[in-house]
C-alpha positions in Angstrom: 128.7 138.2 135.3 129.5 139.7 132.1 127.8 138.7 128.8 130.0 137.4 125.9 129.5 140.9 124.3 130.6 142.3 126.8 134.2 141.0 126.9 137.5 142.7 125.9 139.6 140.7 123.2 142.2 139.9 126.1 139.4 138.7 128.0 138.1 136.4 125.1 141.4 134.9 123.9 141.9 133.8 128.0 138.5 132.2 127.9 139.6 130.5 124.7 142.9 128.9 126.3 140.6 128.2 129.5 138.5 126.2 127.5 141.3 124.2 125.2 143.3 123.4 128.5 140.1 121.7 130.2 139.7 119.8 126.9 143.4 119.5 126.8 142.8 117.9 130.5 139.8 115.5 129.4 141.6 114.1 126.9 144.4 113.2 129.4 141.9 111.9 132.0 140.0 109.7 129.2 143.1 108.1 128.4 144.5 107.9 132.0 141.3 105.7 132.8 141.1 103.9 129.5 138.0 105.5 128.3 139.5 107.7 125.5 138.4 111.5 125.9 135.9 112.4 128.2 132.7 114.5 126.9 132.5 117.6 127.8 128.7 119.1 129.2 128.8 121.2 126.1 128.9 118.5 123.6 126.0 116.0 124.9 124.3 115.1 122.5 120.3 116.3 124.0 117.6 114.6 122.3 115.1 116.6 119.5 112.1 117.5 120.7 109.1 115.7 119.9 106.7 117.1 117.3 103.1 116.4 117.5 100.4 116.5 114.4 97.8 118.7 114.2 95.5 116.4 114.4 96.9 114.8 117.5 96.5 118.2 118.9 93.7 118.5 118.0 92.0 115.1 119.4 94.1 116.5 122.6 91.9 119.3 122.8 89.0 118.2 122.1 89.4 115.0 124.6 90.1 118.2 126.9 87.0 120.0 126.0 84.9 117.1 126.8 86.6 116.8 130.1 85.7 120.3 131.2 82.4 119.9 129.9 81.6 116.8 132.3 83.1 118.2 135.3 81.2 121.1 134.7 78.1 119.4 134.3 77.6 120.5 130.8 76.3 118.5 127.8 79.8 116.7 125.7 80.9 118.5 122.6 79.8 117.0 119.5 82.6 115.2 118.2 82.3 113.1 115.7 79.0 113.1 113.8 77.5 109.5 113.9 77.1 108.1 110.3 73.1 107.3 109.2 72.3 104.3 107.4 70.4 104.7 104.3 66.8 103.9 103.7 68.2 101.1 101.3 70.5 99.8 103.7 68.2 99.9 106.3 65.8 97.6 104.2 68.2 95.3 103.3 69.1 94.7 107.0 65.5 94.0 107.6 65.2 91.5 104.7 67.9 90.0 106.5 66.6 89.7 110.0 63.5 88.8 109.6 65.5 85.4 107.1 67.3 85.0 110.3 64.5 84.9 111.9 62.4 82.6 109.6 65.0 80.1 110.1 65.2 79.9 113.4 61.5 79.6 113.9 61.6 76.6 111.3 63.9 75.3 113.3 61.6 75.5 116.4 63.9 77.8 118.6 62.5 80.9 120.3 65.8 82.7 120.2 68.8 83.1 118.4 
């Protein structure tokens, strides 16, 4: 089979009435059947591709990385670093379980 570049004029031009007599024909079978004209292969529509983030990609990866590592037997990737409370948070917290606390003992209950 011969690429288009390959052709002669003559042979182009004859592939150009081929291809207006098919459509020529479609249009003829669309409106036998009622349809209208009947799309040809070449002009369906195909759907864009998807795009993914880079993020997205990256959590991909990553989720894939973690995989491997547990099949493997390995230790998990870090991931994401787990966020510290501070020493001031941490006290406040305390000052309010241990109110928690003194008011359910007031209230005579051994648990929450």
């Amino acid at each position: 089979m011969k690429s288009i570049l390959q052709l002669t004029s003559n042979e182009l031009r004859q592939a150009v009435s081929i291809k207006e007599r098919i459509e020529h024909l479609q249009v003829q079978l669309g409106e036998l059947i009622g349809g209208g004209e009947v799309p040809s292969p070449d002009s369906a529509k195909v759907p864009g591709r998807r795009h993914m983030s880079a993020a997205g990609r990256a959590r991909i990866a990553a989720a894939a990385r973690a995989r491997w590592a547990r099949a493997r037997g390995e230790a998990t990737p870090v991931g994401k670093k787990r966020r510290k409370w501070s020493a001031a948070a941490k006290a406040k917290m305390a000052v309010l379980a241990k109110a928690r606390w003194a008011k359910v003992k007031a209230a005579g209950k051994s648990s929450l």
